[in-house]
N, CA, C and O of each residue as an XYZ file, in Angstrom:
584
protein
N      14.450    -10.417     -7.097
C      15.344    -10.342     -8.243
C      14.811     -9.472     -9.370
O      15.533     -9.399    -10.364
N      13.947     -8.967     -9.376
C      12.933     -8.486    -10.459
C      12.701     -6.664    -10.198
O      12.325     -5.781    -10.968
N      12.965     -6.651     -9.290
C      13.293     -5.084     -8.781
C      11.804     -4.705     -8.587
O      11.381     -3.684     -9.129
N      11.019     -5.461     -7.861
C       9.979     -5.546     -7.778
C       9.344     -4.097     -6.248
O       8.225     -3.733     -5.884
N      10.914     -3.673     -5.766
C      10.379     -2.673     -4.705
C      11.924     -1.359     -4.362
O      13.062     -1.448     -4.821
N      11.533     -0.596     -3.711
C      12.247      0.317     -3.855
C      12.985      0.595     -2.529
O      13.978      1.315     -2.632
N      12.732      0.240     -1.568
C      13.250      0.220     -0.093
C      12.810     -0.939      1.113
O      12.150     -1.954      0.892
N      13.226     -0.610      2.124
C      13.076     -1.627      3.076
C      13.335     -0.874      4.295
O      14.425     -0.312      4.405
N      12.431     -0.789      5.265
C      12.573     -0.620      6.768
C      12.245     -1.734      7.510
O      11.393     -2.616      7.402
N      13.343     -1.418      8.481
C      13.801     -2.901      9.380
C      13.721     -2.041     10.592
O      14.213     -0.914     10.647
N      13.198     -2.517     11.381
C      13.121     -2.557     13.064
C      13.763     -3.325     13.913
O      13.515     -4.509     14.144
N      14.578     -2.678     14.382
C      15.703     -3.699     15.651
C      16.779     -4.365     14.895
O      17.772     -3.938     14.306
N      16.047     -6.107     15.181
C      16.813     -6.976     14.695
C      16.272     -7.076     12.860
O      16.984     -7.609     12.009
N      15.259     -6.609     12.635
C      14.907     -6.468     11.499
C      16.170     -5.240     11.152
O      17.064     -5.598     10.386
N      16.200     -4.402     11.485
C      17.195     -3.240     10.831
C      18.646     -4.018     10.909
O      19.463     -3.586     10.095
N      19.036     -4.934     11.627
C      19.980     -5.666     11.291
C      20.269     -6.442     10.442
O      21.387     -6.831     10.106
N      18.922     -6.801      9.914
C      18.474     -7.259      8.731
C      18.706     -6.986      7.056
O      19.228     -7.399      6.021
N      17.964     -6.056      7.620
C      18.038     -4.986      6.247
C      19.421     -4.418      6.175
O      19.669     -3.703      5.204
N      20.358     -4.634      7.061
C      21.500     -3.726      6.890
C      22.733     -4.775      5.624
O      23.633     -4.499      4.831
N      22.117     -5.853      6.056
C      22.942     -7.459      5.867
C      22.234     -7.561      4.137
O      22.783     -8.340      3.357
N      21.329     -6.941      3.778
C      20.973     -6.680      2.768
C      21.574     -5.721      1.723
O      21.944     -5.753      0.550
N      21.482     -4.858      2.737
C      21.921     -3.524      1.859
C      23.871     -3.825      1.568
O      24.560     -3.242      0.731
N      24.301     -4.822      2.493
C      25.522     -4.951      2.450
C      25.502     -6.264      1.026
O      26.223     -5.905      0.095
N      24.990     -7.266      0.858
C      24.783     -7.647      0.038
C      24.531     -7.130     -1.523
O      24.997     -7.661     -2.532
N      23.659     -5.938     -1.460
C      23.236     -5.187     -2.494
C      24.693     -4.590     -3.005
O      25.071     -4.601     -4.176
N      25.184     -4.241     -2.251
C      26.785     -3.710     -2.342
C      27.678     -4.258     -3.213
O      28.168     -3.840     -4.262
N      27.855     -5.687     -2.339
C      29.078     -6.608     -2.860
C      28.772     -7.301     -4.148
O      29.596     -7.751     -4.944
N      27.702     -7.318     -4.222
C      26.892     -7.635     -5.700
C      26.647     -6.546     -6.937
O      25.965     -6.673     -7.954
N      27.438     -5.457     -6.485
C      27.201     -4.663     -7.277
C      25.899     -4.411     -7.792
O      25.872     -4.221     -9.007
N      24.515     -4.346     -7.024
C      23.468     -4.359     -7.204
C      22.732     -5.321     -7.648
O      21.532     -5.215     -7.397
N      23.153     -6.442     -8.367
C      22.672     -7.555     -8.504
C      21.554     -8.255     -7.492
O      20.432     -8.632     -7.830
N      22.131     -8.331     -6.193
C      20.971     -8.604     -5.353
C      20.231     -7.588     -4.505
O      20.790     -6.763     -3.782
N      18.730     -7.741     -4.683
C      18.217     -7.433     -4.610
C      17.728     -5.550     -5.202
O      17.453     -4.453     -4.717
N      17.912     -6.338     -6.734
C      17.561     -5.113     -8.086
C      16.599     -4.003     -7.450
O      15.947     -4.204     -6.425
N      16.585     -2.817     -8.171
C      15.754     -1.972     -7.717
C      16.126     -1.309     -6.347
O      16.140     -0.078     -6.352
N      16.392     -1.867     -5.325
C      17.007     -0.888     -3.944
C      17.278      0.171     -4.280
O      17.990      0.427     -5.250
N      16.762      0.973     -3.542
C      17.720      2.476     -3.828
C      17.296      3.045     -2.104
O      17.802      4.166     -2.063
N      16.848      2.866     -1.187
C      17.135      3.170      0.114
C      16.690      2.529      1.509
O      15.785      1.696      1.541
N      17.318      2.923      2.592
C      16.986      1.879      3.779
C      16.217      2.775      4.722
O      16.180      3.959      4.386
N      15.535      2.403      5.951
C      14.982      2.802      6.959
C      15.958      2.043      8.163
O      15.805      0.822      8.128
N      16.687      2.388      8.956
C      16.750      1.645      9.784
C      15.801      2.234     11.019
O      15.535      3.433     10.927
N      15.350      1.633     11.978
C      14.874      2.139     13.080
C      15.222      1.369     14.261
O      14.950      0.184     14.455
N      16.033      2.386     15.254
C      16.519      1.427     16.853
C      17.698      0.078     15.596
O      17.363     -1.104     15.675
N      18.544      0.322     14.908
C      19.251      0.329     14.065
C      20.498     -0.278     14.969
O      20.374      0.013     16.158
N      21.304     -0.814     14.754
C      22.556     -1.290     15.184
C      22.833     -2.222     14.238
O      22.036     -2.796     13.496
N      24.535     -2.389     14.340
C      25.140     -3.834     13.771
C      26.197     -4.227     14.994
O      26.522     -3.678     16.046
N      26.725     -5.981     14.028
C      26.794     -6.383     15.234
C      27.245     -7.490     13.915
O      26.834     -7.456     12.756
N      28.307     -8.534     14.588
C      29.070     -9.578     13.466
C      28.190    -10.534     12.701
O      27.233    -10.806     13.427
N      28.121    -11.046     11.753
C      27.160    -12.071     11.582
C      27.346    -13.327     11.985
O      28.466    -13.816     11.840
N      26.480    -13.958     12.463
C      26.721    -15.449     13.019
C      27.512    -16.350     11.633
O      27.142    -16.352     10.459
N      28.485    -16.945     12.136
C      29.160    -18.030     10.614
C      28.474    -18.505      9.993
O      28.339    -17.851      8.959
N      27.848    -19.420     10.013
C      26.752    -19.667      9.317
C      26.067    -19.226      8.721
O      25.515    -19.892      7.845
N      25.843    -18.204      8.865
C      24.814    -17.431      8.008
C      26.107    -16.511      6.773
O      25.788    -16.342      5.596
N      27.228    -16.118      7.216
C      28.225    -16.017      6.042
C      28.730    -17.470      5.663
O      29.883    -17.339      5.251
N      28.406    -18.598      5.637
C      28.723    -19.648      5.020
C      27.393    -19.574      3.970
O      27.513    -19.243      2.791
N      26.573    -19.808      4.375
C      25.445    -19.802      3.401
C      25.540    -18.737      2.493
O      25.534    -18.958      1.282
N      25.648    -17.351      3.055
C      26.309    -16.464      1.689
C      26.965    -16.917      1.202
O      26.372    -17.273      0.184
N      27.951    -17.245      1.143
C      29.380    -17.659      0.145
C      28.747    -18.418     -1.101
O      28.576    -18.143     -2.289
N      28.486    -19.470     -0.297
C      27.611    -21.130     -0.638
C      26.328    -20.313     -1.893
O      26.177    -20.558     -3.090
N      25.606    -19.338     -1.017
C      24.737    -18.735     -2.148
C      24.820    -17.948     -3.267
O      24.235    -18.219     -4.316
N      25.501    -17.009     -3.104
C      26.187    -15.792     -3.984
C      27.714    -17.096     -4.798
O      27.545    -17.599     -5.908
N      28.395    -17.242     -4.353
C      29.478    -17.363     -5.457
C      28.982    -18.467     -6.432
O      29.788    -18.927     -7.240
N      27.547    -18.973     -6.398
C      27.315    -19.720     -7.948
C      27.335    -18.923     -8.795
O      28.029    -19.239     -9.761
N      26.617    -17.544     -8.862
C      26.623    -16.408     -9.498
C      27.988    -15.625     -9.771
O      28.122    -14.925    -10.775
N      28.948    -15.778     -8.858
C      29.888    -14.937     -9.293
C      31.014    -15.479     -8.470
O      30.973    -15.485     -7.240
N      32.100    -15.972     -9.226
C      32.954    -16.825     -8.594
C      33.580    -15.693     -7.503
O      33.693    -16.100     -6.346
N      33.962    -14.410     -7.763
C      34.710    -13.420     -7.058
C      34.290    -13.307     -5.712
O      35.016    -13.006     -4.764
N      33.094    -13.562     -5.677
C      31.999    -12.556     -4.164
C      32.554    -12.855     -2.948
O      32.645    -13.965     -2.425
N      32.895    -11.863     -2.559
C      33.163    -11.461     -1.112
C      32.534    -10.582     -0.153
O      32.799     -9.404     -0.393
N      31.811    -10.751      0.823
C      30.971    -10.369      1.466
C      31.859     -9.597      2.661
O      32.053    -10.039      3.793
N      32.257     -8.561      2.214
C      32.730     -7.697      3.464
C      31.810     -7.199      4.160
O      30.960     -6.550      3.550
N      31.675     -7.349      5.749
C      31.442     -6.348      6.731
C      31.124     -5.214      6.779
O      30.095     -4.665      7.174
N      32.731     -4.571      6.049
C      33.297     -3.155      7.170
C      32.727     -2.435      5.258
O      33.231     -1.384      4.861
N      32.127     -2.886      4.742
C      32.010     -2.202      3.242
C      30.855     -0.816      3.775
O      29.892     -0.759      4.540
N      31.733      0.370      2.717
C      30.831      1.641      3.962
C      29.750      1.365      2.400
O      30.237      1.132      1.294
N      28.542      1.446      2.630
C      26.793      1.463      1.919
C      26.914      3.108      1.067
O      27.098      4.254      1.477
N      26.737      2.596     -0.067
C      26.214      4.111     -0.662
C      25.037      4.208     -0.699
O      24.634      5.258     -1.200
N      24.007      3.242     -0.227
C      22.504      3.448     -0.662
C      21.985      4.892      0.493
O      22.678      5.098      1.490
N      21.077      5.546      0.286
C      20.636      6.265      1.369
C      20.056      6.281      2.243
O      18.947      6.406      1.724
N      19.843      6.248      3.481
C      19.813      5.740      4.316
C      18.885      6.403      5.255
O      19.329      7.549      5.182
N      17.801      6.473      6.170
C      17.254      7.173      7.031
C      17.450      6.117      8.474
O      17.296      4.904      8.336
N      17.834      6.775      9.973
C      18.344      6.277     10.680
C      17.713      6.712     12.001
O      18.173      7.638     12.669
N      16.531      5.932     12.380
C      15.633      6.804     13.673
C      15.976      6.107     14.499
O      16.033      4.887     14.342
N      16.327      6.783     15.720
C      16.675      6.320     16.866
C      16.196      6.955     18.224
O      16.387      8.171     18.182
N      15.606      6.525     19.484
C      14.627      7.016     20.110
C      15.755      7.274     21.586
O      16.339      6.425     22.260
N      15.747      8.246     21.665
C      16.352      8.794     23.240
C      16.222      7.912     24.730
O      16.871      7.968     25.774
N      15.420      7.337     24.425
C      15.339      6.471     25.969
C      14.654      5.306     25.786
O      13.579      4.892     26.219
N      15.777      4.704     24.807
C      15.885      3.490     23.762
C      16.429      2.374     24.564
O      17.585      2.077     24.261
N      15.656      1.382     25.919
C      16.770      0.843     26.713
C      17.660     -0.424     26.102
O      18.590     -1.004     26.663
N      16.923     -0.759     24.378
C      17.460     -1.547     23.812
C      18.599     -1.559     22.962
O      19.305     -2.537     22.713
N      18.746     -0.213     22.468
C      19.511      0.103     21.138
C      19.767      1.400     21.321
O      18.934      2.239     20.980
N      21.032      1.774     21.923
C      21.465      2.683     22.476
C      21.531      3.918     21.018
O      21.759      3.566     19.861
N      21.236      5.561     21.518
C      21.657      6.262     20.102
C      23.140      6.067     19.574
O      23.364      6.334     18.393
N      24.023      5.674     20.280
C      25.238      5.668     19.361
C      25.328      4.274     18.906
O      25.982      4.179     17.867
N      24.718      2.780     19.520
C      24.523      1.733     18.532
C      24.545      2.389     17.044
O      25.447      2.473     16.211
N      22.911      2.910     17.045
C      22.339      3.720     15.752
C      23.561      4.460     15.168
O      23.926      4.165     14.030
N      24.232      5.429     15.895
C      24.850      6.494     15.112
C      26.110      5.479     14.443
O      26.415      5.572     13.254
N      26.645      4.708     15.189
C      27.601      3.937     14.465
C      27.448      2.763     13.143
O      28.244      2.250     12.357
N      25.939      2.664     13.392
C      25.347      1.928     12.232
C      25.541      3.059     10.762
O      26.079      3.009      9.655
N      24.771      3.993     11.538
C      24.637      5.435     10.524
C      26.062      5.617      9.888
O      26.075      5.861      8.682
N      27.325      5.526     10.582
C      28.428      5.878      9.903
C      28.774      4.754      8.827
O      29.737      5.048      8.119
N      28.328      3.840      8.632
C      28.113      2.620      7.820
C      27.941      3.253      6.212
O      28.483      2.869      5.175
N      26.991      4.347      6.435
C      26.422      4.813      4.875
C      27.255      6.308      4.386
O      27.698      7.309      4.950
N      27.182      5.903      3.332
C      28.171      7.672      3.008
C      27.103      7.511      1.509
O      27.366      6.879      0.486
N      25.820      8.344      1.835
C      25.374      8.970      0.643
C      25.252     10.268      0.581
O      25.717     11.256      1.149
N      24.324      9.958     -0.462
C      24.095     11.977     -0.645
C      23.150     12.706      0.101
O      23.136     13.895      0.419
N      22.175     11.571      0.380
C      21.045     12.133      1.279
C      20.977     11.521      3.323
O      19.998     11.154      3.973
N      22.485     11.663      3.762
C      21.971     10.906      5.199
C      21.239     11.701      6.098
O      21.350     12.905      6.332
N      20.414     10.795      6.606
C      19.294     11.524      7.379
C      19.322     10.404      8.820
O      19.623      9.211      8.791
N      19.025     10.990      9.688
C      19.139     10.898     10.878
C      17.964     11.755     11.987
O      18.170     12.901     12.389
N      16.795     10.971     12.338
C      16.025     11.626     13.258
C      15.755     10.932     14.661
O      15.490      9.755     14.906
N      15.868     11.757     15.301
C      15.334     11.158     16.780
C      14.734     11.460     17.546
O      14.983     12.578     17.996
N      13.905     10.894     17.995
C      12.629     10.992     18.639
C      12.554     10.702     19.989
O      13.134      9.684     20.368
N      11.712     11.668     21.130
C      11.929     11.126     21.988
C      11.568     10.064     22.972
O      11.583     10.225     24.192
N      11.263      9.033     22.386
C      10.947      7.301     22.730
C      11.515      6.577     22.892
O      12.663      6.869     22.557
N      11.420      5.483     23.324
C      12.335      3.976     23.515
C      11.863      3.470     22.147
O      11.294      4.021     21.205
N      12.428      1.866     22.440
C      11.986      0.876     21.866
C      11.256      0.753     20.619
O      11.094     -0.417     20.274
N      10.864      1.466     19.994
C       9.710      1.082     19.008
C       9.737      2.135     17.852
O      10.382      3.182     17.896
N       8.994      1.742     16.867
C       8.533      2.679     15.100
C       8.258      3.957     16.166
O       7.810      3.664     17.274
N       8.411      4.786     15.976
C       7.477      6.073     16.232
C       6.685      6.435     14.929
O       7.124      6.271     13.790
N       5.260      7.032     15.304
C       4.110      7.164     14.026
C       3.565      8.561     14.399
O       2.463      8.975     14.040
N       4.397      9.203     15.111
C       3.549     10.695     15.532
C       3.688     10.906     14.331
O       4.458     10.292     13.592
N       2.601     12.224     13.875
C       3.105     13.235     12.813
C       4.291     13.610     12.604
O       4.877     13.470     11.531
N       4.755     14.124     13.619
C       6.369     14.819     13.306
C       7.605     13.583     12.759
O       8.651     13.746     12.130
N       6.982     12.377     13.286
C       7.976     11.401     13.121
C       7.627     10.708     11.226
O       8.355      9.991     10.539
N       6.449     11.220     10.946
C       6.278     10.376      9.686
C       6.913     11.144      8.503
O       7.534     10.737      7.522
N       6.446     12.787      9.038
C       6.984     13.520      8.455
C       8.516     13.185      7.685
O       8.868     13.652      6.602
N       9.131     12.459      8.362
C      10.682     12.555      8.679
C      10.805     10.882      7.334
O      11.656     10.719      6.460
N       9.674      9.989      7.679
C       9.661      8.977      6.619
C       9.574      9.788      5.127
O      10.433      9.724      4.248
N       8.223     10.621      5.070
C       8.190     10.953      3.752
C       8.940     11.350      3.167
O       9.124     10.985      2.005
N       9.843     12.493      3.933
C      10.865     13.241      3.285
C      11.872     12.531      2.906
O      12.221     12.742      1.744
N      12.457     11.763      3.482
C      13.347     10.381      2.970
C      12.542     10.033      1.785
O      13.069     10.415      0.740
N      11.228      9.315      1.621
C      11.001      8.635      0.474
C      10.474      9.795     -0.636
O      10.055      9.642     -1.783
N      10.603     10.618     -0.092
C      10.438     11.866     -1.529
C      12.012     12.409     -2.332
O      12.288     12.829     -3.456
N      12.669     12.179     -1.282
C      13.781     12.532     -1.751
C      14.249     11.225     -2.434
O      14.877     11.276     -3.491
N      13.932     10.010     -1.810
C      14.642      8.931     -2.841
C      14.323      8.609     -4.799
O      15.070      8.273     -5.718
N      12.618      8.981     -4.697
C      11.648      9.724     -5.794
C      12.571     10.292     -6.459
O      12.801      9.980     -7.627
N      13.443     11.495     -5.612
C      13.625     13.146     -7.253
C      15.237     12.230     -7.249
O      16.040     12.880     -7.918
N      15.806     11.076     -6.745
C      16.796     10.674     -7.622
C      16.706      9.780     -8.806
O      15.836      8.909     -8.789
N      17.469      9.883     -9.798
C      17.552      9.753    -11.232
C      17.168      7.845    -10.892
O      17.904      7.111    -10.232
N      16.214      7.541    -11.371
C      16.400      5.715    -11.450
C      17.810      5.037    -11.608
O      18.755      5.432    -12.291
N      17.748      4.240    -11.038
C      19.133      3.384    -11.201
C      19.191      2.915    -12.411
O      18.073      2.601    -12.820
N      20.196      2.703    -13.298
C      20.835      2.180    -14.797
C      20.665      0.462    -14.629
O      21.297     -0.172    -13.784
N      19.810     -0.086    -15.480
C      20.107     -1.305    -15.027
C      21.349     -2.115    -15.102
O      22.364     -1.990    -15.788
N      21.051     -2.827    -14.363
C      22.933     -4.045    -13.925
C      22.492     -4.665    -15.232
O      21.350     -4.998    -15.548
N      24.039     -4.793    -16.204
C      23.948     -6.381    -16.783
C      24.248     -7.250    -16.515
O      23.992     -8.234    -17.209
């Protein structure tokens, strides 16, 4: 709540994670989780949320704000980097690419590597982190929410 960090990379079911976040960050009009300003997904997909876990949203978020509605299909303005590995037998590249169509910013980035399953950490692949988090850097700080 304190805007205590600036991004989040999620792996797999973690990037499903973080996506359920960044969708939150949304419907809250930034309120949750202050400070965000971009995602990592890696081997990236979505996929419905179990009920329960949008009951507990509701249940959590509307003490704060009687309105909150937790859409789904809400397209993410945060920016987004989206790695996805070619012979991925878990998380197919168009899982990823359809996750990817999720975000409409200014900076979408999209790299793929040719691996399955997992972070890639070659050089060429980190390369591809920094430049995402340098570019999230030369944008203007976010205005704080009142």
């Amino acid at each position: 709540n304190d805007g205590g960090f600036v991004g989040i990379l999620g792996f797999s079911q973690g990037s499903r994670f973080a996506h359920i976040i960044s969708i939150l960050h949304s419907v809250t009009n930034g309120d949750a989780f202050r400070g965000l300003r971009g995602i990592v997904h890696v081997s990236g997909y979505n996929s419905p949320i179990p009920q329960n876990f949008m009951t507990y949203l509701k249940d959590h978020w509307s003490q704060y704000n009687n309105n909150f509605h937790f859409d789904e299909s809400i397209i993410i303005s945060l920016p987004s980097l989206h790695v996805m590995g070619s012979t991925d037998k878990l998380v197919s590249i168009l899982e990823s690419k359809a996750l990817s169509e999720l975000y409409n910013t200014p900076i979408p980035l999209i790299h793929n590597h040719p691996g399955g399953h997992h972070v890639p950490v070659k050089a060429r692949d980190i390369e591809h982190y920094l430049i995402f988090w340098r570019k999230l850097q030369s944008i203007d700080e976010p205005a704080e929410t009142c």
